[in-house]
C-alpha positions in Angstrom: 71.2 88.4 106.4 70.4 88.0 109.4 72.4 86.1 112.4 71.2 84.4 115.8 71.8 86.7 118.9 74.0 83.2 120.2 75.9 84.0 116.8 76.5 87.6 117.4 77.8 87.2 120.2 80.5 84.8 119.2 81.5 87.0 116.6 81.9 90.5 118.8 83.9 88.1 121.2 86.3 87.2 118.2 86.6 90.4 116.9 87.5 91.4 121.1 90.1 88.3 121.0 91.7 89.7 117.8 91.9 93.3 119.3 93.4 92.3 122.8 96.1 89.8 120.9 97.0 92.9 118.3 97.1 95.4 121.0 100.1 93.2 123.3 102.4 93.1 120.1 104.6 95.7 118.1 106.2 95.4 114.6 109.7 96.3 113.9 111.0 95.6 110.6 114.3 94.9 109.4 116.4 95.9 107.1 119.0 93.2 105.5 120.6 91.8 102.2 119.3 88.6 100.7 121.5 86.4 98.6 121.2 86.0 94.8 119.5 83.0 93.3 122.7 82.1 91.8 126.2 82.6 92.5 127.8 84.4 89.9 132.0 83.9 90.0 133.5 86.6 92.6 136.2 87.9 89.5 133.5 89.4 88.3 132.8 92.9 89.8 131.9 94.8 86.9 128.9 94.4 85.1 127.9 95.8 81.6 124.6 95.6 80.9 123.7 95.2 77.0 120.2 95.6 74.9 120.4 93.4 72.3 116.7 93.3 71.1 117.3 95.2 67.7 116.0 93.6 64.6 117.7 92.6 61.9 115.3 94.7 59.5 113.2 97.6 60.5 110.3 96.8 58.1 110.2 93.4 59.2 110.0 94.6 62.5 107.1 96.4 61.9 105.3 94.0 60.0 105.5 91.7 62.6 104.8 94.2 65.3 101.6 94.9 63.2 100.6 91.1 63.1 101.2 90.5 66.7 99.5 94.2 67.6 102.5 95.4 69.0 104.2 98.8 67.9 108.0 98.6 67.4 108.2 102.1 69.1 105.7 100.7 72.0 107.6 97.9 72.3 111.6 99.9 72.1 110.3 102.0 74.9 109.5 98.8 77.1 112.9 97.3 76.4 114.8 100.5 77.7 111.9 100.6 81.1 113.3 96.6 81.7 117.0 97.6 81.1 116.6 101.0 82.7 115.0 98.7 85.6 117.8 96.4 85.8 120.0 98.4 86.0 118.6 100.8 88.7 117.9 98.0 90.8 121.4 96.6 90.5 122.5 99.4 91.6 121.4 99.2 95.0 123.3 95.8 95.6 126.7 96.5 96.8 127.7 93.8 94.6 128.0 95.3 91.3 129.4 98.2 89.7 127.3 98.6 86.8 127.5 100.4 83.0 125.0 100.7 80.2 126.2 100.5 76.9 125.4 103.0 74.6 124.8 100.7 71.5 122.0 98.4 70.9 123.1 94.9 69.2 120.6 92.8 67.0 119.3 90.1 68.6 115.7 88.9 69.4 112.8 91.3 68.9 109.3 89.5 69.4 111.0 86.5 69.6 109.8 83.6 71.4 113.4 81.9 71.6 116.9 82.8 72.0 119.2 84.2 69.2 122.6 82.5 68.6 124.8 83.5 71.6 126.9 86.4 71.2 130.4 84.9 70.0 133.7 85.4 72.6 135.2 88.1 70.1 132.4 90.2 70.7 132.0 90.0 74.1 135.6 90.1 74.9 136.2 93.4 72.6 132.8 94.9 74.7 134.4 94.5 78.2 137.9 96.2 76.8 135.7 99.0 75.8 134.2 99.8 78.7 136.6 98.3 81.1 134.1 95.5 82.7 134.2 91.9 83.6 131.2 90.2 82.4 128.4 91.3 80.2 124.4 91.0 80.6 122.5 91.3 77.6 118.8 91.5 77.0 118.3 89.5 74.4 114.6 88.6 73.3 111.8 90.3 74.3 107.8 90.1 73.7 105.0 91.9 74.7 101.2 91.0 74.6 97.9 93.1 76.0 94.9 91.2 76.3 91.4 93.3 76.7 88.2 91.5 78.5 85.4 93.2 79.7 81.6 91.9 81.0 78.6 93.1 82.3 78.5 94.1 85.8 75.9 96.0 88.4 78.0 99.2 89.5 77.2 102.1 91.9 76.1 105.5 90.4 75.3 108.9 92.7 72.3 111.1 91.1 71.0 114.4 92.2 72.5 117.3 94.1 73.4 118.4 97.3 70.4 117.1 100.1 68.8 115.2 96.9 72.0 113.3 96.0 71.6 109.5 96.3 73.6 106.2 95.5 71.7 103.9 93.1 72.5 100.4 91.2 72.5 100.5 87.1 74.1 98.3 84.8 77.8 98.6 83.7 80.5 97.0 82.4 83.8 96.1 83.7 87.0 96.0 81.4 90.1 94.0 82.6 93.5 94.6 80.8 96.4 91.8 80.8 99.6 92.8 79.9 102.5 89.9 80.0 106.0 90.1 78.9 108.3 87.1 78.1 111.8 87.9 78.2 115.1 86.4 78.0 118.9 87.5 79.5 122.2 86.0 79.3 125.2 86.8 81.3 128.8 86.4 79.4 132.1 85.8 80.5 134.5 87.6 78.0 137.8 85.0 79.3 135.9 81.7 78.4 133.6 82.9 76.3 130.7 80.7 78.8 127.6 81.8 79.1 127.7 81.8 83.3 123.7 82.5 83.3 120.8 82.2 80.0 117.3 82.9 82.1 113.5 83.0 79.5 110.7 84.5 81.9 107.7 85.9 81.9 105.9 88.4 83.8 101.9 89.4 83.8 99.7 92.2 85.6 96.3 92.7 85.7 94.2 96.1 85.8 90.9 96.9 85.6 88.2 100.0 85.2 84.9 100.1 85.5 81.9 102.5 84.1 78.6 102.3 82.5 79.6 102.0 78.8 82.7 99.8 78.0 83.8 102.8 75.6 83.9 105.1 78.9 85.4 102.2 81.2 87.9 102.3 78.3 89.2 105.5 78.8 89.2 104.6 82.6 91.6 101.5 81.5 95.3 102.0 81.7 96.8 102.1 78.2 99.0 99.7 76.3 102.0 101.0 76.1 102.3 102.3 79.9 101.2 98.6 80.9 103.8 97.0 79.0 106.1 99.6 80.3 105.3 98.2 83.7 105.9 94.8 84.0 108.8 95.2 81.6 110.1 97.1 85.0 108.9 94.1 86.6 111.0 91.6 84.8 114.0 93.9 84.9 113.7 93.9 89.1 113.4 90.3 89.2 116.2 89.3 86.9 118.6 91.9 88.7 117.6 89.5 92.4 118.3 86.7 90.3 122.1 87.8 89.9 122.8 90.4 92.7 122.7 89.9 97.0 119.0 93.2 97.5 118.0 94.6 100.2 114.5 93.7 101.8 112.6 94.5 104.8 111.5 91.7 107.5 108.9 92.2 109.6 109.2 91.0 113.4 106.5 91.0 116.1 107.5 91.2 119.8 105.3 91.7 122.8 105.2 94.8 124.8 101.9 94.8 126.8 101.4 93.1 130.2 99.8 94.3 133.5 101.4 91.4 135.7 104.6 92.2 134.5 106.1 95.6 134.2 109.5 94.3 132.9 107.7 92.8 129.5 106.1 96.3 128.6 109.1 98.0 129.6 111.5 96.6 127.5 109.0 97.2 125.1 108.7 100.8 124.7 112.5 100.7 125.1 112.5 98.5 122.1 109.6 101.1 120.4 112.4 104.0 120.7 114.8 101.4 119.1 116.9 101.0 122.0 117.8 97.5 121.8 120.1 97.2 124.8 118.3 98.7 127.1 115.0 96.4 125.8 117.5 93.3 126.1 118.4 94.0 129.7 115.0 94.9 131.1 113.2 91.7 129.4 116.6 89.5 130.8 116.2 91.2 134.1 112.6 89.6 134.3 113.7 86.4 133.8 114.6 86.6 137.0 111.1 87.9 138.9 108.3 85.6 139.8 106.1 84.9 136.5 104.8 81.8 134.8 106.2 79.6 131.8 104.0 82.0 128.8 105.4 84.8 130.3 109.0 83.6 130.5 109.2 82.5 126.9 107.7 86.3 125.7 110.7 87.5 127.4 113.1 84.8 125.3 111.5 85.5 122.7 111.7 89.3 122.7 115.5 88.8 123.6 116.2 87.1 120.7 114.2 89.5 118.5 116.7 92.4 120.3 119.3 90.2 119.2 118.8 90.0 115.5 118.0 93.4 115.4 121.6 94.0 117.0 122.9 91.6 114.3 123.9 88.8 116.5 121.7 86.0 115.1 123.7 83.1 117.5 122.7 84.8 120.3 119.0 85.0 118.3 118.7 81.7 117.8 120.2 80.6 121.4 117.0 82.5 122.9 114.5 82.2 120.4 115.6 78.2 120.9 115.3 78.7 124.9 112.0 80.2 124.6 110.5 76.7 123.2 113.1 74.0 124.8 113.0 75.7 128.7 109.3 77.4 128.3 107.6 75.2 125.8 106.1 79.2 123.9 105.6 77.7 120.4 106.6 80.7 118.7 110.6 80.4 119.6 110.3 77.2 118.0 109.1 78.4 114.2 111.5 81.6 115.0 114.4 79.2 115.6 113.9 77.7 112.2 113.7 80.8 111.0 117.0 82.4 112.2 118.7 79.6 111.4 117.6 79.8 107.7 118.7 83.3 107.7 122.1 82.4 109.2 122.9 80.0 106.1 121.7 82.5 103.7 124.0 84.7 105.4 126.8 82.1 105.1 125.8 82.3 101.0 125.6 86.1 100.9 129.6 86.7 102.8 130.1 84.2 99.3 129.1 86.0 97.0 130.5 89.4 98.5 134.2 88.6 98.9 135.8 89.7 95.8 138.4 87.9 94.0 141.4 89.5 95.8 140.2 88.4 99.6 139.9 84.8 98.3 
């Protein structure tokens, strides 16, 4: 296709603009602890984590694991990926000590709904055996695979050496859907409450492609490793749903300018992660001639030293000055978003403190 010289133009000049904007920023990222969807009760501080997905009959099992296409053995090595999963991932929160139990309780097995709820007995004599305060269980779990495929033109090389070339033949593109539904509940042995039930799903798509769908087939990831998968998948977002993680933010700040040295100095201070010395050298400019753009890159790249130090008032003070004093749109959306993290921060000292501190 081709394009006006008019046209051209305008696009090298975009792609010029894009460059020249990318090249006067830096990314740092952060590392910090998000709070749980829910607050479980602080008494609680350690967690045994349960599989109760066995079935009631093992020849029932399979003949409904051969109706529904799914493999009892498939499907027992998926459970123990999404409890394995949980549990590694819960691990990584300070907010948890966490113990598998050895035994596997009957419960829900390609069921779509939830089997009666463990009775307090039960639950009460499994925390006195391993010495925990609360019990998550794993309680129904289903599996599906789902195969597509249709015709597509794909790319194939011929010949050798100088005589190799690229041509266009006909193919065929398979696409394999695996989805998991699954279902948790967390216990509290003293009530006998059920503090959390959560049914989800979780799906992921892959794909292969080849001339034959019998070749693209062996290209395609199999079954039981896809159902593996995002049975780790669901395990990782249940364990978020119940425990403070760890993520990584990702800040921009600006660290190129001819005018004014004091910008890109503080920046490759701030590139060799020294923070104080960025701080002062960006503060410092604040007080040479420059104009109002300028002056609110500085606030704003103080306040991005600042949360990086830890001290999100201080943050949000600049990241606040950079908009009200300098009118730099950016401190404005920044603001908003420091002060988000500072009430999320207010939920996560919650759900840290333990019993004893409150």
């Amino acid at each position: 296709m081709k394009f006006p010289n008019s046209e051209i133009v305008k696009c090298l000049l975009f792609v010029l603009i894009l460059m020249a904007f990318g090249s006067c920023t830096k990314n740092v990222s952060i590392t910090r602890l998000m709070p749980a969807e829910i607050n479980v009760p602080n008494k609680i501080q350690r967690l045994l984590i349960v599989d109760r997905t066995k079935p009631e009959s093992q020849g029932v099992a399979i003949i409904e694991g051969i109706l529904t296409g799914e493999m009892p053995f498939e499907v027992k090595n998926a459970i123990d990926c999404t409890v394995a999963s949980i549990h590694q991932e819960l691990n990584t929160s300070p907010r948890y000590e966490i113990i598998r139990a050895n035994e596997r309780l009957i419960g829900g097995l390609f069921s779509q709904t939830f089997p009666a709820p463990l009775n307090r007995e039960i639950v009460r004599n499994l925390c006195m055996r391993y010495e925990t305060d609360a019990v998550l269980t794993l309680e129904k779990f289903s599996s599906d695979f789902v195969i597509t495929d249709k015709k597509i033109t794909i790319k194939k090389k011929i010949g050798k050496d100088e005589n190799a070339k690229t041509i266009e033949v006909p193919g065929i593109m398979v696409e394999g859907v695996a989805s998991v539904q699954v279902g948790f509940r967390l216990y509290d042995p003293e009530s006998g409450n059920i503090l959390d039930q959560h049914d989800m799903g979780k799906t992921n798509a892959w794909s292969a492609e080849a001339e034959t769908r019998a070749q693209a087939m062996v290209l395609l990831i199999e079954k039981a490793q896809a159902t593996r998968f995002v049975g780790q998948m669901a395990g990782a977002t249940y364990a978020r749903r119940i425990a403070p993680m760890y993520i990584d933010i990702n800040r921009t700040f600006y660290s190129k300018s001819k005018k004014y040295p004091a910008l890109e100095k503080g920046g490759r201070y701030a590139e060799v992660d020294e923070w104080e010395n960025a701080i002062s050298n960006w503060e410092e400019g604040l007080s040479l001639p420059g104009d109002d753009k300028t002056y609110g890159k500085l606030c704003y790249n103080i306040s991005l030293g600042h949360e990086v130090l830890g001290d999100l008032y201080l943050a949000k003070d600049w990241a606040a000055r950079a908009y009200t004093q300098y009118g730099f749109k950016p401190g404005r959306t920044y603001a908003k978003e420091l002060e988000q993290r500072m009430m999320e921060d207010e939920i996560l000292e919650q759900q840290l403190s333990n019993s004893a501190a409150q």
